[in-house]
Structure formats: C-alpha cells, structure tokens
N, C-alpha and C positions, 0 to 999 in steps of 0.2 A: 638470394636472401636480401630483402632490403635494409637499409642502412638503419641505423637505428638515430633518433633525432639529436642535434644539436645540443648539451647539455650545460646549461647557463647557472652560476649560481652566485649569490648576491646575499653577502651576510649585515645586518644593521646591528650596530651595538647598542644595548640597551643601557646607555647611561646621560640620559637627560630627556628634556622637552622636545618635540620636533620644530623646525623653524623655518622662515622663509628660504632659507640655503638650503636646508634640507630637502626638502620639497622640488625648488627646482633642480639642485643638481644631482639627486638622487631617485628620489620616490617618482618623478613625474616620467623622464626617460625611461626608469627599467621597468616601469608597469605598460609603457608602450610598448618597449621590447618582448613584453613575456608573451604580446598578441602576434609575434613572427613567426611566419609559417615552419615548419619543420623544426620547432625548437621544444624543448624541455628544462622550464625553470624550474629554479630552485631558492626561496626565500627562505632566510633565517633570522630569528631573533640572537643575536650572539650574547645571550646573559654571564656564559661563562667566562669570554673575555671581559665582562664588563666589570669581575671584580678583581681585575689588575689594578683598576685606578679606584674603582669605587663600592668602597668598607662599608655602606650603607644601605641596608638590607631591605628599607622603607621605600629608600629612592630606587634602588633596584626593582622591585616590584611594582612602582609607579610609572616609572620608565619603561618595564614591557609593557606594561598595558596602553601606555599612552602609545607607543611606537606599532603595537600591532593592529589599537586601533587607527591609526594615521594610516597604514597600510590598506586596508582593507576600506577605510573611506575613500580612498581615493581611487579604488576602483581595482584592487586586485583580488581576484577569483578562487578562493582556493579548492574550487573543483575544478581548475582548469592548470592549477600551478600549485608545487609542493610549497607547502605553507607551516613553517614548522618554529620551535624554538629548543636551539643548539641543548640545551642539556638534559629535553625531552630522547634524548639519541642517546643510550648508557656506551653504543659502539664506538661513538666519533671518539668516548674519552678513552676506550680499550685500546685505539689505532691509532692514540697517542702519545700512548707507552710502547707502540710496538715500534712507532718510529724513532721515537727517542733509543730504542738502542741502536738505529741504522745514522741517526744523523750526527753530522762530524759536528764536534765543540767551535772549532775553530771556523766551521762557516755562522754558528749562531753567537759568535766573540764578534762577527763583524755586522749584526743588523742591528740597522739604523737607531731605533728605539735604544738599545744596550746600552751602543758607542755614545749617544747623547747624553745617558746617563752619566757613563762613567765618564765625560767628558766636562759635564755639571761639576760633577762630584774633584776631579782633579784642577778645575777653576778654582771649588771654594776650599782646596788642600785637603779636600777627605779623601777616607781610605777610598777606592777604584770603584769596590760594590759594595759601598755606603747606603744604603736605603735598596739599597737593589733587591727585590724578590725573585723568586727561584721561577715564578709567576711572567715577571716581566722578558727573563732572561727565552723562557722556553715556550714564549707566545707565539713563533714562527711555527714551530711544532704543531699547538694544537690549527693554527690556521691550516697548515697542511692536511691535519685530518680530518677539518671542517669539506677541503675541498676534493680528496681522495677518497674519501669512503663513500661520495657516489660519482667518481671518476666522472666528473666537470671538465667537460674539454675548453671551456670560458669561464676565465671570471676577469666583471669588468670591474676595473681599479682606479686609482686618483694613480699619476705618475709616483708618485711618493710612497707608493704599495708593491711596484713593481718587482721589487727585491725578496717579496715575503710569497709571491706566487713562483718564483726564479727557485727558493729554496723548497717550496714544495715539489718542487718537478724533481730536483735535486733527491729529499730521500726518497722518492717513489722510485726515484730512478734506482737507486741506492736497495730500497729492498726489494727491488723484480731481478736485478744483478745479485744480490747473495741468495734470495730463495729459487731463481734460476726460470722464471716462469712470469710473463706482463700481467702482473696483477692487478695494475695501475694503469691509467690512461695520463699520460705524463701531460697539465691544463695550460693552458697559454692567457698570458696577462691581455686584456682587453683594455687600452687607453683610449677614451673618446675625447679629443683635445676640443671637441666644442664643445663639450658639457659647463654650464654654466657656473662660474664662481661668484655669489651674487655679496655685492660689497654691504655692510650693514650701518647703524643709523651715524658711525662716525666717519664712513666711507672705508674703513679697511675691513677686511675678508670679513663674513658673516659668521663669528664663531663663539659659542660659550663663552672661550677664556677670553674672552673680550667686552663679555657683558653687552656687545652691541647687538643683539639678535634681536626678531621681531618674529614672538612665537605664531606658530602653524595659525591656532583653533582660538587666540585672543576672540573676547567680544566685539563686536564693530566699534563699539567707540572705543575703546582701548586699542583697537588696531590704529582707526583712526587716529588717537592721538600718537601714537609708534610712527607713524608716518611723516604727521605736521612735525615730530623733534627732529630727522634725517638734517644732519649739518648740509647747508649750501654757502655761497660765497655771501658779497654785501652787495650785488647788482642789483639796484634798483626795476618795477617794471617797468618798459619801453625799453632797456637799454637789453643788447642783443647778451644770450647766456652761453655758454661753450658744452657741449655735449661730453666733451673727452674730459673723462674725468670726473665728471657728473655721478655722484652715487645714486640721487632719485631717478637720472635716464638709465643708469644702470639695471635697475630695479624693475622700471617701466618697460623695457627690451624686453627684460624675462617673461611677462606675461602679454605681452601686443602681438598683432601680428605685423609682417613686415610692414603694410601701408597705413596701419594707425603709428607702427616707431617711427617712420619716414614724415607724417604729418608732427608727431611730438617735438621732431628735430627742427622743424620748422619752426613750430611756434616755440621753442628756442630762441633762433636765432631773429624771430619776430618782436623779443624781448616777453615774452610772459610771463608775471607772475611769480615770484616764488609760492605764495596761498596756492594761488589758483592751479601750478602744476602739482602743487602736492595733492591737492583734493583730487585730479585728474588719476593720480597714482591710484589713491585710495579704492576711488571707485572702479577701477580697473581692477585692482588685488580683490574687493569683495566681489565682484563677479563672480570670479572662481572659485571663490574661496566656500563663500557662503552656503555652497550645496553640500560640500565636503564636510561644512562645520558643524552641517543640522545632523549629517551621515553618524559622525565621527561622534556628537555628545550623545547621540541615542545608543549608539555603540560604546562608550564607556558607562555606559549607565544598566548595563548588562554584561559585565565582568566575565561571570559566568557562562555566557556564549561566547565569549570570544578564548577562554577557557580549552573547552571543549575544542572548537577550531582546531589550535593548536596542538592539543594532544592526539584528536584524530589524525591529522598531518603525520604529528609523528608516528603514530599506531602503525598508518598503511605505508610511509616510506620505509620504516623495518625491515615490517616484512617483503617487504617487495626488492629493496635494495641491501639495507647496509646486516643485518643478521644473516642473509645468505654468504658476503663477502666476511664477514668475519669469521664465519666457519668458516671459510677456507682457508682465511689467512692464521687462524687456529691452527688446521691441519698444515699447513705451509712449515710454519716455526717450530712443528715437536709438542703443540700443547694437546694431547691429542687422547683419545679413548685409551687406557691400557688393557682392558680387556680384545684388544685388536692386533698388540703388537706381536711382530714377527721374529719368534726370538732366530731364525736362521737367519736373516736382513742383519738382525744386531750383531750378530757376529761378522757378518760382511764389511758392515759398515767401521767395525773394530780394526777392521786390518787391511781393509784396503783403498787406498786414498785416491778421492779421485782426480783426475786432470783438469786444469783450469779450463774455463770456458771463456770463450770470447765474446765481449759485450761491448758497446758503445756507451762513453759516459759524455756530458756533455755539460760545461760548466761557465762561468763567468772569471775573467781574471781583472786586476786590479786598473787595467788600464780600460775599463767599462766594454772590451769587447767582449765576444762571445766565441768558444772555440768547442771541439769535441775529440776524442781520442779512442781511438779502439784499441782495446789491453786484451791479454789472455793472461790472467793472473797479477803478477808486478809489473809484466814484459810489456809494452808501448808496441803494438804493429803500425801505428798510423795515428799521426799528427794533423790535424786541421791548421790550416791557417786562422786568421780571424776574421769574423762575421760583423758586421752592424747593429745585426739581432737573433733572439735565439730562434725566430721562424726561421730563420735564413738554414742557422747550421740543421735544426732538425729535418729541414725539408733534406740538403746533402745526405744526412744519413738515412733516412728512409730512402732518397733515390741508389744510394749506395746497399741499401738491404734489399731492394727492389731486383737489383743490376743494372737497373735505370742510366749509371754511373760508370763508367770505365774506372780503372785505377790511374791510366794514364791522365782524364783528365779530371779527375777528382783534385777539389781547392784543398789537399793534404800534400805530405809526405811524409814516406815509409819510419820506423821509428828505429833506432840504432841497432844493428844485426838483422834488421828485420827482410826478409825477401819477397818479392812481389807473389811466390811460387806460395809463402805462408801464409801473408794478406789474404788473398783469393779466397785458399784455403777455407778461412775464418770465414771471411765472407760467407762463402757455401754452407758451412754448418748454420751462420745462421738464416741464410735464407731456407734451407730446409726445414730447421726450428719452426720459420714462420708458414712454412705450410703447413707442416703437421700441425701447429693450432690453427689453424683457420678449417682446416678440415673437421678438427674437433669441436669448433665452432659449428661448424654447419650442420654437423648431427647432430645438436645439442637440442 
C-alpha cells in the first residue's frame, strides 16, 4: 500500500497589511515548500483567530482579502495545494469543543500568550484575568484543531509557536487514549532557524507593533521613499560602512543572490554611499516586487474570484477530509444515531466495567525536557528518562511499539510495582492493537 504524502500545514492570520517580513519570512519559503515532492499542503486564512485581538469587522475583511490576495500573487496554486479560510470549515470549530473536553486547564494555565497576560496584568496590580477572554485563554485549542482535523504530520512555526504544536499532540494524544483508537496523527513542530527575520525602517524586527514595516504591494514611489527613510549611521561616502548590523544590508541579503550580497559587502567596505546604497536596495526590492504587485492589484480588484477560491478550497477539503473525520469522531464520543442503538450493549455497558488499557503519553516537564510514560489506568508501567526533544522520545516509543526496542535497553525504567513480566505484557496488546489497524487499514 503506498505511503500516503507528507502533510504540511501553514495557517496566516488575517489581521493587517502583508509586508516585507512577511513575504520574506513566510510567504516566499512556504510557496517553495508546497512544490516538494511527496508533499501535501495545506494553507489557511485563520480569520478566526484573528478576532482574539481584532474587534474590527472592516479590517477583518480587508485583511483576508489583502492576505489571500498576497498569497496567490505570489505564486501559490490552489489546484495544486489546499487553499482555504479557517472558518469556511464549520468542522475545525466542532473539533474544538470536542477537545476542549479532553484538554487539561492546567497545561492551557501555562501557554505563553495567557502567562504574559496575566503577567501584564499582576505588573500593573490588576486582578490575574483582567481583560483576559475565554478567546485568548483557549487559542491553543482551536490551533490544535486547525492542525488535527487534517492530521498534519508538519507544521512549520517561529520557535515561539513551538509550545502551541507540543499541546496539540498533547489532546490528540489525550483523545485517541480516552476513545481507545489513533484517530489522530500526533504533528511535529517544524523550526527552520534560517528563515529570515527582516529588520524594519528603524533596524528592529519588522513588525506592525512597531509602526516600522514597509508594506508588501506600496506604489514604487512610496516604496521608494520607505526605503530612502531606513535609519543608517553618520559615515560619510568614501569612508568604509560595517555590514553587521546594517539594517539596509539586512534587507538587501533577503532578496540578492549570494555574489550580488558578497559584491554589496564590498562596496561596503569600499565606502559607498548611503543615497546610492539605498537606491541599489530599491531597485533590487522592485524587481521582485513588481510582477507580484501588477499580480496582486488585478487580484484585489476581483474580490469576487478570490471569493470563490476560497470557498471551493473549502467545499472539496470537506468533503474529502474533515466531514468524513467528524463522523467518526461523532460516532467515537456517543453523539451518534438513536435509531441504531443496542439496547442489549446498554445494558452491558451498565454493568460491566471495563479494564484499563495501556497507552503511551508523552509530555513536556518544567525543566523544557521531554519525557513519555506508559500507564494502564493511574498505574505508571514505565518511566522514560529525558529527551532534548519530543522526535527523540516519540521515535523510543514507536521503536518500543515496534519491538524495535528491548525493555533492557529502553532510556526508561519500570514504574513502582511494576514487573518487566507486565510491561512486555502491555507492550503486546499494543502491538497487536497496531496490527489489527493496520490490517483494517489495508482493506480499507
């Protein structure tokens, strides 16, 4: 049976203008990425998260449009890559309420976002969840069921994301262990630590809350003059300029290729210009720019097709992925036809309890490693040491589900009472487990 492809997925929030940092540290990589062989992307407009921070119903609607057309000017296909916007899906929002009764308080008391809040908020002595929404608090949630409900074995993230993909694996892991069956493909964080952080016209990070951006699809002259304002030092020309630290060679790196950065660095250190290297910048940025910007205004000037786009996106991912997985996850939890049920089952199910099953969970603890534990019930059979990262331990327990893995030298030990004669045990049922699906897999 061949493998089924690569599943990539890449949510943009719809709450502002796209900009030079956008472009290069997001839009330009993952549209390369979507042409890797064996792969299956998955792009989304996330409007939904976008009214955590932003109440404004105008600018929401102007921010998809600009962002789907930025998308799509810049050369991604959506016959060749799922092209959707998040709350075109009425399922992503079913699947997450169905995780919010599987996910623990106390791991979404510790993400990032919250803690900053109420961290804010006990700086300037207000109450804890002062200004806080129920919105901000249970944002991990819906990103988990942005990226489970088409079981994404990748999503690529900023390090600073990493936490919010850790807790999706978390309740998937969480409801494949209470409904007793992987309904979920538990995703792994993608950090690409070269991805470009492009510094903006006052030299720090290129971001809205900073006012220093230099939008995407400006006019050329207004690009132009966004570029002549980029603060630089008082070196006169002739006297040599320093590359480190340089926000215009910053800038310039991001769209040169190696032997035009390698001559810019020269004429650096040649002393040229501050005019003359900005205007070099310039016409470097509208190179690229230019084709995308005639793309992109012909494209927002037809709302209406790009409309459509999107809703067909959503139409054919549906039915193809997320309404089949909801029925089952329906039938999974009890929501389920009552003209079907078995009133002889109910009485079974009344009176006889069944025996815990053994499962692997796999979490993060405070000292930022990474561990896993196989339980039957409350009971602890087996303790992991600690990881570096969660590839590390999940690859252990797949090689340990596999048998790939001895118990002798498995990086665990046995959990209090526990006997090597039980462990095994466990073990066995679930590798059996995973035959019997995989076989039901293969008739499938």
């Amino acid at each position: 049976m061949p493998q089924r492809p690569v599943r990539v997925l890449t949510g943009i929030t719809t709450s502002g203008t796209p900009h030079l940092g956008n472009y290069v540290g997001a839009v330009r990589p993952a549209i390369a990425a979507s042409r890797a062989a064996n792969t299956e992307s998955f792009y989304f407009l996330a409007d939904l998260h976008s009214l955590i921070k932003a109440q404004d119903p105008a600018r929401t609607q102007r921010s998809t449009l600009e962002i789907a057309a930025t998308w799509l000017a810049a050369g991604l296909d959506p016959d060749k890559v799922w092209f959707y916007r998040q709350s075109d899906i009425p399922e992503i929002t079913e699947l997450t309420w169905l995780l919010t009764c599987v996910a623990g308080k106390g791991i979404l008391n510790r993400a990032h976002a919250y803690k900053a809040a109420v961290d804010r908020n006990r700086a300037d002595g207000e109450d804890d969840d002062a200004a806080v929404t129920a919105g901000l608090f249970m944002y991990p949630v819906l990103m988990a069921a942005d990226i489970l409900i088409f079981n994404a074995d990748q999503v690529p993230v900023g390090r600073d994301q990493v936490q919010h993909i850790e807790m999706a694996r978390d309740f998937g892991q969480r409801f494949n262990h209470v409904y007793g069956r992987d309904y979920f493909v538990l995703p792994e964080a993608v950090v690409d630590e070269q991805v470009a952080t492009l510094p903006g016209l006052d030299g720090r990070k290129m971001s809205k809350s900073y006012g220093n951006t230099i939008p995407l699809f400006v006019p050329p002259a207004e690009l132009r003059k966004l570029v002549f304002s980029i603060v630089t030092d008082s070196r006169a020309p002739g006297e040599p300029k320093q590359v480190e630290g340089s926000a215009l060679f910053q800038l310039y790196q991001a769209f040169a290729s190696r032997e035009d950065t390698a001559a810019f660095a020269q004429a650096y250190a040649d002393g040229i210009g501050w005019g003359e290297a900005k205007q070099t910048l310039f016409d470097l940025v509208e190179r690229e720019i230019a084709p995308l910007r005639e793309r992109y205004l012909n494209l927002v000037s037809r709302p209406g097709d790009i409309e459509d786009t999107l809703r067909d996106g959503a139409r054919r991912l549906r039915e193809r992925y997320a309404t089949p997985l909801l029925a089952q996850l329906r039938e999974a939890v009890g929501l389920r036809d009552l003209s079907k049920v078995q009133l002889g089952a109910m009485e079974v199910d009344a009176t006889e309890e069944k025996p815990p099953q053994a499962a692997f969970k796999q979490y993060r603890e405070a000292d930022g490693r990474f561990y896993f534990k196989l339980v039957e019930g409350e009971r602890v059979l087996l303790q992991s040491h600690a990881f570096d990262a969660p590839r590390d331990a999940g690859q252990a327990i797949a090689a340990l589900r596999r048998g790939e893995l001895t118990l002798a030298d498995a990086p665990a030990a046995f959990g209090e009472g526990a006997t090597a004669a039980e462990v095994q045990a466990a073990l066995d049922a679930l590798a059996a487990a995973d035959a019997e699906k995989a076989a039901a897999r293969a008739q499938a």
